[in-house]
C-alpha positions as a Markdown table, in Angstrom:
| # | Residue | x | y | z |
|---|---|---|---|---|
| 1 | Unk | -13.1 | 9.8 | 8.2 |
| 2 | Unk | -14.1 | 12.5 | 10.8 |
| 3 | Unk | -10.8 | 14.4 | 9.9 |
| 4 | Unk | -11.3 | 14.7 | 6.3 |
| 5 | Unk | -14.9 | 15.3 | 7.5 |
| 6 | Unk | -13.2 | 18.4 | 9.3 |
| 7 | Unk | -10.8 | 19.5 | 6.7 |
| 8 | Unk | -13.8 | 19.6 | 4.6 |
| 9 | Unk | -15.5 | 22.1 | 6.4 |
| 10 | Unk | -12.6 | 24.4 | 7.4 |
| 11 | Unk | -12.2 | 24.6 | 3.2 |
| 12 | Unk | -16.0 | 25.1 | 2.7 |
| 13 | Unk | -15.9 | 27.5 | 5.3 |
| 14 | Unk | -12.6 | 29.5 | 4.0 |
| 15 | Unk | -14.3 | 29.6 | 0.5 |
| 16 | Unk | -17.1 | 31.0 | 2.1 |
| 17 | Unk | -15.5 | 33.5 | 4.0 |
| 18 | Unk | -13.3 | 35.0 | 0.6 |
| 19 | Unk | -16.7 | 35.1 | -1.5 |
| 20 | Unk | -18.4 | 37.1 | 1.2 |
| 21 | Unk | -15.3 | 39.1 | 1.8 |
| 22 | Unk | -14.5 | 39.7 | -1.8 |
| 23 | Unk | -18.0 | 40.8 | -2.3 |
| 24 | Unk | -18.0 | 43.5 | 0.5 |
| 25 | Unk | -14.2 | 45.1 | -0.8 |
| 26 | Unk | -15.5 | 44.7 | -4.1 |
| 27 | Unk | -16.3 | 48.5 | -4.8 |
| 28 | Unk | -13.3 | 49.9 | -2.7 |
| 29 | Unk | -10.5 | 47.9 | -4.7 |
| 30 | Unk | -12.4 | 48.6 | -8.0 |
| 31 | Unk | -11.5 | 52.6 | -6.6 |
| 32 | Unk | -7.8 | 51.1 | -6.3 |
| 33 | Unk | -7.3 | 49.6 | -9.3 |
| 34 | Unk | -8.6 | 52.7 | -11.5 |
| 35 | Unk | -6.3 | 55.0 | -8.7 |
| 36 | Unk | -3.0 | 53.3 | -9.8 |
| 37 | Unk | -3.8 | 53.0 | -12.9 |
| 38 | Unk | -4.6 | 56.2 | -13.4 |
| 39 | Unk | -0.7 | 57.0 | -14.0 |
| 40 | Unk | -0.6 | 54.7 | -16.9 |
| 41 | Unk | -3.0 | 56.6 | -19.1 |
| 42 | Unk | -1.9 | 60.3 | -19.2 |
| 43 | Unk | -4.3 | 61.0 | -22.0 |
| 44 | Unk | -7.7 | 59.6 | -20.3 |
| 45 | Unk | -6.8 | 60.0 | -16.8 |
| 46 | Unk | -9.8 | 59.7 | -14.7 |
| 47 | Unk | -8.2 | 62.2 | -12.2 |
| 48 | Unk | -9.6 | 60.7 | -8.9 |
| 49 | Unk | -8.3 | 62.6 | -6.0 |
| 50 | Unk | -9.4 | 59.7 | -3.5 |
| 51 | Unk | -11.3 | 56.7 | -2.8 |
| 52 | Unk | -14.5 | 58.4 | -2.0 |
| 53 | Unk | -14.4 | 61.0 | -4.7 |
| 54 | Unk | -13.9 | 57.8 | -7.1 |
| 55 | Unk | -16.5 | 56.1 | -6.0 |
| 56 | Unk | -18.9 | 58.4 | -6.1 |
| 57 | Unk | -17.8 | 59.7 | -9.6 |
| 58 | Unk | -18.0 | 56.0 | -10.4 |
| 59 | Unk | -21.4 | 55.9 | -8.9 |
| 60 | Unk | -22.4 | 59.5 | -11.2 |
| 61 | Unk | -21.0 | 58.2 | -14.5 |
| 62 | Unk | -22.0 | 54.8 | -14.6 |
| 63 | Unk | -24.4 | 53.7 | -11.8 |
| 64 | Unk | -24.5 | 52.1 | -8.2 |
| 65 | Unk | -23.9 | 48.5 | -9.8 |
| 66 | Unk | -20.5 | 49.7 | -11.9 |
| 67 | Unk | -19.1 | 49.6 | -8.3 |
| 68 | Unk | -19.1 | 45.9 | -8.9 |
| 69 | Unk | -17.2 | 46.2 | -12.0 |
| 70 | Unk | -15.2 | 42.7 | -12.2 |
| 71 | Unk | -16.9 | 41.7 | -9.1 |
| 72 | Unk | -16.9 | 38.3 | -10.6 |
| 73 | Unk | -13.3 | 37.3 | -10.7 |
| 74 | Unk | -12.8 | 39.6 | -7.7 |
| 75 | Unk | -14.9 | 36.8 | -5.3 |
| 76 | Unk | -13.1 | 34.0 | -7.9 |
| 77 | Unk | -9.6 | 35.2 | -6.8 |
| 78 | Unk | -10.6 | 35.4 | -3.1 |
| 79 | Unk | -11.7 | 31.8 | -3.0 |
| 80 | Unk | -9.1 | 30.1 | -5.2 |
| 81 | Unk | -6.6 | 32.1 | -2.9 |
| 82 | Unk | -7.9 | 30.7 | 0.1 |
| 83 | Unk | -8.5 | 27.3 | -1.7 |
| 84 | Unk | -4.7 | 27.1 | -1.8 |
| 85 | Unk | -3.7 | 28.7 | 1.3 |
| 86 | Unk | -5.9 | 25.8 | 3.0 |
| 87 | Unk | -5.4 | 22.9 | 0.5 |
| 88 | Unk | -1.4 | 23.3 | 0.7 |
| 89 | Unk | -1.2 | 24.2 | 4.4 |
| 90 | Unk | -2.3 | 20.9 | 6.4 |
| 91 | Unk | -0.4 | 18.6 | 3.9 |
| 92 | Unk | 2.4 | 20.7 | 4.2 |
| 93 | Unk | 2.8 | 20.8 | 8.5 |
| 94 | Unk | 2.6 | 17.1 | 8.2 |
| 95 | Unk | 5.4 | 16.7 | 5.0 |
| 96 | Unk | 7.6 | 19.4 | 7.5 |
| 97 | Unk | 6.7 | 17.5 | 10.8 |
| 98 | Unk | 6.8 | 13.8 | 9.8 |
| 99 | Unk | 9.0 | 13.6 | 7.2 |
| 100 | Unk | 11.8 | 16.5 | 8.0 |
| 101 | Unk | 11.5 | 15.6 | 11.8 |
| 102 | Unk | 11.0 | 19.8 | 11.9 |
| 103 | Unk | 9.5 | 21.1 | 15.6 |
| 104 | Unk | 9.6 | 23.6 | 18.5 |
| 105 | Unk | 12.0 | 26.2 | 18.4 |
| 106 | Unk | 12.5 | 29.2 | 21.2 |
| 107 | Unk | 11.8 | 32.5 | 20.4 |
| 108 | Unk | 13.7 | 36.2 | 21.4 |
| 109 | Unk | 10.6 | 35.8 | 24.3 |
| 110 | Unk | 11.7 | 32.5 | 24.9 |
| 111 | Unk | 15.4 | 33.4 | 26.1 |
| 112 | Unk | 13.6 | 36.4 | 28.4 |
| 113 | Unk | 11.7 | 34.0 | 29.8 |
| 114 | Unk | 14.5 | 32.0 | 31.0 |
| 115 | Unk | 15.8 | 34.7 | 32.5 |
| 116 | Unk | 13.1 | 36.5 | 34.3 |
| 117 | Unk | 9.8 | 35.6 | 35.5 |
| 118 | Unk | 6.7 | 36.7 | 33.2 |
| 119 | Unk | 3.3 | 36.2 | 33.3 |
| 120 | Unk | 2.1 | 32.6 | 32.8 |
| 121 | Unk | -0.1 | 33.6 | 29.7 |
| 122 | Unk | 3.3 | 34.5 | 28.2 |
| 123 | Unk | 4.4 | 31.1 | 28.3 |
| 124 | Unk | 3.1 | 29.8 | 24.8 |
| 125 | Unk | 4.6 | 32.7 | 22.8 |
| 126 | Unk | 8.2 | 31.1 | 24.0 |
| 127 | Unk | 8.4 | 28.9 | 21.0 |
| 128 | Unk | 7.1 | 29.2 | 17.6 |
| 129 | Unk | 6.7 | 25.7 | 15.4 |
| 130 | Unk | 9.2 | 25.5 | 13.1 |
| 131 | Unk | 7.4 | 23.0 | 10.5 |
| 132 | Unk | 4.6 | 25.6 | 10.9 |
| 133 | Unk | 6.6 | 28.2 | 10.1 |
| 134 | Unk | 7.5 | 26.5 | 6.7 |
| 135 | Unk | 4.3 | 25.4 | 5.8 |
| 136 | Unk | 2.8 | 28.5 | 5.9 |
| 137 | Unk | 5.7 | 29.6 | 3.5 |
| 138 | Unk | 4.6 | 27.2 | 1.2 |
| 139 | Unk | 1.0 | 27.9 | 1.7 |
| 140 | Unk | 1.9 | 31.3 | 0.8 |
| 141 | Unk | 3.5 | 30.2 | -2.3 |
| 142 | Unk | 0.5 | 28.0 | -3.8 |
| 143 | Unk | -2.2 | 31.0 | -2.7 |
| 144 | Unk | -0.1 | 33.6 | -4.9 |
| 145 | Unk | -0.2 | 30.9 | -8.0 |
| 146 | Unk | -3.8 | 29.9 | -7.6 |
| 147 | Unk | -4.6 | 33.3 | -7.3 |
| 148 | Unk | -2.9 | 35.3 | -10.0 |
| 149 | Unk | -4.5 | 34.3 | -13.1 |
| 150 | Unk | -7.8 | 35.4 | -11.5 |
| 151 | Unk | -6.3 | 38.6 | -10.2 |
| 152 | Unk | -4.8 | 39.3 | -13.6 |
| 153 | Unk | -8.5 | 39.3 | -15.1 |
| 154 | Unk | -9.9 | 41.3 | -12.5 |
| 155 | Unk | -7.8 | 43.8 | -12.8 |
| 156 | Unk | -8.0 | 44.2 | -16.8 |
| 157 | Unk | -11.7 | 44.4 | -16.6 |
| 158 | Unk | -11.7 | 47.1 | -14.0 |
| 159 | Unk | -9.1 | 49.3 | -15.2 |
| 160 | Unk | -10.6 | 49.0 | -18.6 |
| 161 | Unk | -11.5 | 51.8 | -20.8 |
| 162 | Unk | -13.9 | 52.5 | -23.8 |
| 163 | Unk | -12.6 | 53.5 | -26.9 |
| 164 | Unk | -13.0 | 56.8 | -29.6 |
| 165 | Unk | -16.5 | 54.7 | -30.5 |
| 166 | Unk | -17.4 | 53.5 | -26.5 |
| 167 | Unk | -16.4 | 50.1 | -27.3 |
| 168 | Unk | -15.1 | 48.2 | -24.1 |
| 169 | Unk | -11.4 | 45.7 | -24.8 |
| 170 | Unk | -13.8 | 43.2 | -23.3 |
| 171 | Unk | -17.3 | 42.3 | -22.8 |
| 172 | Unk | -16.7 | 40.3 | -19.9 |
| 173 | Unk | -14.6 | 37.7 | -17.6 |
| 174 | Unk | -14.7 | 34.9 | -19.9 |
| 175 | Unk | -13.9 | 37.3 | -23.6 |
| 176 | Unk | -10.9 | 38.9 | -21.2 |
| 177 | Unk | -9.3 | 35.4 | -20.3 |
| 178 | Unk | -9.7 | 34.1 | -23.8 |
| 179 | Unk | -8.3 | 36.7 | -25.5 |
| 180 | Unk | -5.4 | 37.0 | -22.9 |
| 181 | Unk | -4.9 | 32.8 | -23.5 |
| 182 | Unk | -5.0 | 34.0 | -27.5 |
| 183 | Unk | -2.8 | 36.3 | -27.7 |
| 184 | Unk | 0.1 | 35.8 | -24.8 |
| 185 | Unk | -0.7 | 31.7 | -23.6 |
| 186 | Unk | -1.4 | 30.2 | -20.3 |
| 187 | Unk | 2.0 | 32.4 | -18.9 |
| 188 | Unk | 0.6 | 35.9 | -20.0 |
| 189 | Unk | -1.6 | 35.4 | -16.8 |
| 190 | Unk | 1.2 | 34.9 | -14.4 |
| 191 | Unk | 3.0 | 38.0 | -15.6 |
| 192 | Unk | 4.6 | 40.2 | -12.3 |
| 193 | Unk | 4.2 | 36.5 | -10.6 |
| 194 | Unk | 7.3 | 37.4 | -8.7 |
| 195 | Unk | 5.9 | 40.6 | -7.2 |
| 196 | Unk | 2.6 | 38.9 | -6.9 |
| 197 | Unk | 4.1 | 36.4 | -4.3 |
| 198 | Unk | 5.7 | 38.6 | -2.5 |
| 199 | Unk | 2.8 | 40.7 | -1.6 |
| 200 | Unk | 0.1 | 37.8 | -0.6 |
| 201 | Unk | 2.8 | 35.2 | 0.7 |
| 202 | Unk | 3.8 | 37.1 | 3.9 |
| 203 | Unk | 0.3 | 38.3 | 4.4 |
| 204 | Unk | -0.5 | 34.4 | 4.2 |
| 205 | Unk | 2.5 | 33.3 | 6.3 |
| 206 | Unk | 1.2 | 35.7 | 9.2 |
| 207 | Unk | -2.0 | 34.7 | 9.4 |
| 208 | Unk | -0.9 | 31.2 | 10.0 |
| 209 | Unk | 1.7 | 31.9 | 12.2 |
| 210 | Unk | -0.4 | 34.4 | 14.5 |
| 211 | Unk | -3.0 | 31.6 | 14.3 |
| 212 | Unk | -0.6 | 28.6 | 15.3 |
| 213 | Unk | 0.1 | 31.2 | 18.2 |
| 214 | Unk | -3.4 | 32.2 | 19.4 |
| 215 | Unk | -4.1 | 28.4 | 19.1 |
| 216 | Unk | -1.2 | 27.9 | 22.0 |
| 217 | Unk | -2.8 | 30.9 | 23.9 |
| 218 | Unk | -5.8 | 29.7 | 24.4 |
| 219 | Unk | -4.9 | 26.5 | 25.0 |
| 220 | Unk | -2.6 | 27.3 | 28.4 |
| 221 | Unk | -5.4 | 29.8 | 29.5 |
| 222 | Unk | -7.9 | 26.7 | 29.3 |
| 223 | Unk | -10.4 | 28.1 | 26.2 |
């Protein structure tokens, strides 16, 4: 009871954490997304030379709150992300370590080790854990599908234009994913899924990793 208690918390606190997070980067990868998009519409380029010239032309033309333009699904993506990095992570170290029989495996640092004498502190670094290793590969895979659809509707609403009579595509979060669901199904959201996963998975994969190896750290040093 007082683990799922635990695991509880660790997922309150991660959703937590990506809200907050999202909330502060907000205004710098609204910058982004209208800098790389930029290319894509040679006839109304916005013709931001950097991220502080766009957001302060962003701040001029439309106001200090336009820098949270699709703010919405910006903190919705962060959490869900982190939802499934946690969610698929724990279940998956167990599946990897109970069921496949997976464990400790030496490292490059582990063979130097052997050889010579290193500091102690060293020590922990001499193995990494393999069923870690390949639970944070799937954690990496589920945070990339959670994700995407949210990320796909953030990134239309930011990158958004007005037209010849200053109508906006969408009036908001909701019109943008009904409309997407209308006119390309469920799948239209998971469109560049491929590339998509291969730019948050390893991201994901290293922070577990690193952590799994911090974790060991401290542990030999006694924190």
């Amino acid at each position: 009871m007082m683990g799922n208690h635990c695991h509880f918390i660790r997922r309150l606190c991660g959703l937590t954490a990506g809200a907050i997070g999202a909330s502060v980067g907000s205004p710098a990868d609204l910058a982004l997304i209208r800098m790389q998009a930029d290319a894509t519409l040679p006839a109304q380029r916005r013709n931001y030379t950097n991220a502080f010239h766009a957001l302060s032309r962003i701040v001029a033309d439309e106001g200090v709150l336009a820098l949270w333009k699709g703010a919405g699904p910006t903190v919705v993506r962060a959490m869900a992300l982190n939802m499934g990095m946690l969610a698929s992570y724990d279940q998956s170290v167990e599946f990897f370590k109970d069921s496949l029989g997976f464990g400790e495996a030496s490292t490059v640092l582990g063979e130097i080790l052997l050889a010579q004498p290193l500091p102690v502190f060293l020590f922990p670094l001499s193995s990494i854990a393999v069923h870690h290793t390949w639970a944070s590969t799937v954690s990496g895979f589920f945070a990339a599908a959670c994700s995407l659809p949210f990320d796909y509707v953030k990134t239309q609403i930011q990158k958004m234009q007005p037209d010849a009579q200053g109508k906006y595509p969408y009036t908001g979060s909701l019109d943008c994913t009904m409309k997407t669901l209308k006119a390309g199904g469920p799948f239209k959201f998971y469109t560049g899924f491929p590339v998509y996963c291969v730019r948050i998975a390893p991201h994901v994969m290293m922070t577990w990793i690193f952590l799994n190896q911090i974790q060991k750290l401290e542990k030999s040093v006694g924190l």
